[in-house]
LODREN-253581 format. One line per 10 residues: number of its first residue (from 1); their letters; for each residue x, y, z of N, C-alpha, C, O. Coordinates in nm, 2 decimals, always signed. Example, Ala and Ser with C-alpha at 12.3 -4.5 7.8 and 13.67 -1.06 7.14 Angstrom:
BEGIN
1	as	+1.32,-0.57,+0.78,+1.23,-0.45,+0.78,+1.32,-0.33,+0.78,+1.42,-0.33,+0.85 ~ +1.28,-0.22,+0.71,+1.37,-0.11,+0.71,+1.29,+0.00,+0.79,+1.34,+0.11,+0.80;
END
This chain:
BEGIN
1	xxxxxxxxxx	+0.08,-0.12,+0.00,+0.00,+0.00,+0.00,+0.09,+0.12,+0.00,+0.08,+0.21,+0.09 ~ +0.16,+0.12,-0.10,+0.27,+0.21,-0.11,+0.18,+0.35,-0.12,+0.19,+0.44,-0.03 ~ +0.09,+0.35,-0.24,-0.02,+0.45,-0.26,-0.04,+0.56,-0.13,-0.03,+0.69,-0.11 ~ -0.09,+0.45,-0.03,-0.17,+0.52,+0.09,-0.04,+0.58,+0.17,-0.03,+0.69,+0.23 ~ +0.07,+0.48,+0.15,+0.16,+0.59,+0.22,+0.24,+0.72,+0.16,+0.29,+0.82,+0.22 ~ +0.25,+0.70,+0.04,+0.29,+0.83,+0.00,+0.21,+0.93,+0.01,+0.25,+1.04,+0.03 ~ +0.07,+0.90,-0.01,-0.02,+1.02,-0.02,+0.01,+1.05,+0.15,+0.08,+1.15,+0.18 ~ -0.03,+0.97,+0.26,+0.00,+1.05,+0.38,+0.11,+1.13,+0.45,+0.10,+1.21,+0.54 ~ +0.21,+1.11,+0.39,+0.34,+1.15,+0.33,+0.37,+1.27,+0.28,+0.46,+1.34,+0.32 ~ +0.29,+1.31,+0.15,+0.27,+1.43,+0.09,+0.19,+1.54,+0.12,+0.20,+1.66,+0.09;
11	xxxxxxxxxx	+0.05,+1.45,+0.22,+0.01,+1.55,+0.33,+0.04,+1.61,+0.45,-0.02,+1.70,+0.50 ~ +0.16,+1.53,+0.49,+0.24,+1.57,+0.54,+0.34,+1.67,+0.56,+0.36,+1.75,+0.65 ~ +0.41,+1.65,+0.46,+0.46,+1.75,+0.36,+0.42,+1.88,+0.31,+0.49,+1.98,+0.31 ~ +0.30,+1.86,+0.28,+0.26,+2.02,+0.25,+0.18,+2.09,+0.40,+0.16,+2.21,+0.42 ~ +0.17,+1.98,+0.49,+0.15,+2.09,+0.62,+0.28,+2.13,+0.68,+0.30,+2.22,+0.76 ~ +0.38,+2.06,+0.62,+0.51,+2.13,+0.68,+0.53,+2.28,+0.60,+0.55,+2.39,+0.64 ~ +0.51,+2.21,+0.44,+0.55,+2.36,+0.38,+0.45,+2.47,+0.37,+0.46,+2.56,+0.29 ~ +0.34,+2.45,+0.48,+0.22,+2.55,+0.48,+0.27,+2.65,+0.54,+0.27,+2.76,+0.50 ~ +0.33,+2.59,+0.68,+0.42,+2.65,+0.75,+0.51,+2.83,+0.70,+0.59,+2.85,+0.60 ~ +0.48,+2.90,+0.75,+0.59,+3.05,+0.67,+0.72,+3.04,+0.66,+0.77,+3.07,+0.56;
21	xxxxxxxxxx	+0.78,+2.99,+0.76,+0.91,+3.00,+0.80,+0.98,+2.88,+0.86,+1.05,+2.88,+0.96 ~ +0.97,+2.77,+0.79,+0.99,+2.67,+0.87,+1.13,+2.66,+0.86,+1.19,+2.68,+0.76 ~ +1.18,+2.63,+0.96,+1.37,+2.58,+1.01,+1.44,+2.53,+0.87,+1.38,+2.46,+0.78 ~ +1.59,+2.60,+0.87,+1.68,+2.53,+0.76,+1.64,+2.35,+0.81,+1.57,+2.28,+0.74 ~ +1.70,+2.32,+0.96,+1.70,+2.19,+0.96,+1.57,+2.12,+0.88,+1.60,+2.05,+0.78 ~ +1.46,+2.13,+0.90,+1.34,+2.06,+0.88,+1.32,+2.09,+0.72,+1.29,+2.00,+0.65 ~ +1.33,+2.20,+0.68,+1.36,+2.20,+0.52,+1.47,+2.05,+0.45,+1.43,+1.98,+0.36 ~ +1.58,+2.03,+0.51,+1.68,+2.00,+0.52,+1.65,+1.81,+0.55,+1.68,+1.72,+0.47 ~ +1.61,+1.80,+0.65,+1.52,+1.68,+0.69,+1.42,+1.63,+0.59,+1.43,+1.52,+0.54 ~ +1.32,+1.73,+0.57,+1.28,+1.71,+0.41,+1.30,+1.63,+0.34,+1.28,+1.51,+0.31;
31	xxxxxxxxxx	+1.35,+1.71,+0.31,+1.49,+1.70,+0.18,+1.55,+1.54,+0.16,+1.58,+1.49,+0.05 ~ +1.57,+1.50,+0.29,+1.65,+1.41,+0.28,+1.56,+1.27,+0.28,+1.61,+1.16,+0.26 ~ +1.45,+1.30,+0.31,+1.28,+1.19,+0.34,+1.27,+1.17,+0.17,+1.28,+1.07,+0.11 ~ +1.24,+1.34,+0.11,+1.18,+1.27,-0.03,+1.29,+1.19,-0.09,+1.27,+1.09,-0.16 ~ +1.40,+1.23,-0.07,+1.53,+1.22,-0.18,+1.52,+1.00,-0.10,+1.57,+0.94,-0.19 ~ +1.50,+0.96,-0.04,+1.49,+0.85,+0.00,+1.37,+0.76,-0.01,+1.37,+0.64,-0.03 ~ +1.27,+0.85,-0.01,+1.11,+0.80,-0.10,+1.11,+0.76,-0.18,+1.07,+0.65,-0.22 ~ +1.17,+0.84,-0.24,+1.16,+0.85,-0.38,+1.25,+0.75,-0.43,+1.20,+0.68,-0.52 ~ +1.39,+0.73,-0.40,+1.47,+0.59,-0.46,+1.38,+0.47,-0.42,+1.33,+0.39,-0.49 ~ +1.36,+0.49,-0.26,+1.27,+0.37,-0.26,+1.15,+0.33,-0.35,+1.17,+0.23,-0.42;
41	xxxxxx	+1.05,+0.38,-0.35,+0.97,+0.39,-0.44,+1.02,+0.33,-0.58,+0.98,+0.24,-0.65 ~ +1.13,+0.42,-0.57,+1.17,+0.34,-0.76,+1.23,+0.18,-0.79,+1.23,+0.11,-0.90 ~ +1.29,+0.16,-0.66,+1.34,+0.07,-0.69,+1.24,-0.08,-0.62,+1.24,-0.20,-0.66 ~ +1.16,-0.04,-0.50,+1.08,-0.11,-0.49,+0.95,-0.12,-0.54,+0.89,-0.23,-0.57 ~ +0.91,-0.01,-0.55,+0.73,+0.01,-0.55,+0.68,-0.08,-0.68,+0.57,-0.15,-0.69 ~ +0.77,-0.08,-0.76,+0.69,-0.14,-0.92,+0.66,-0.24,-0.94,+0.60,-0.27,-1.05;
END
């Protein structure tokens, strides 16, 4: 149910970047979630 977790993931996500000012680190943290999603995803999800 890769589906349901990305989507909860991306709503996640956009309540972080709803945020005005959110911290370098957690930008940064971010960053380092999708960039890891996202390989996963590629290399497992299919």
């Amino acid at each position: 149910t890769w589906c349901g977790l990305k989507k909860r993931w991306l709503n996640q996500k956009a309540q972080i970047q709803s945020r005005r000012f959110p911290s370098w680190d957690e930008n940064w943290t971010e960053g380092v979630k999708i960039a890891w999603l996202n390989a996963y995803v590629q290399v497992f999800g299919k």
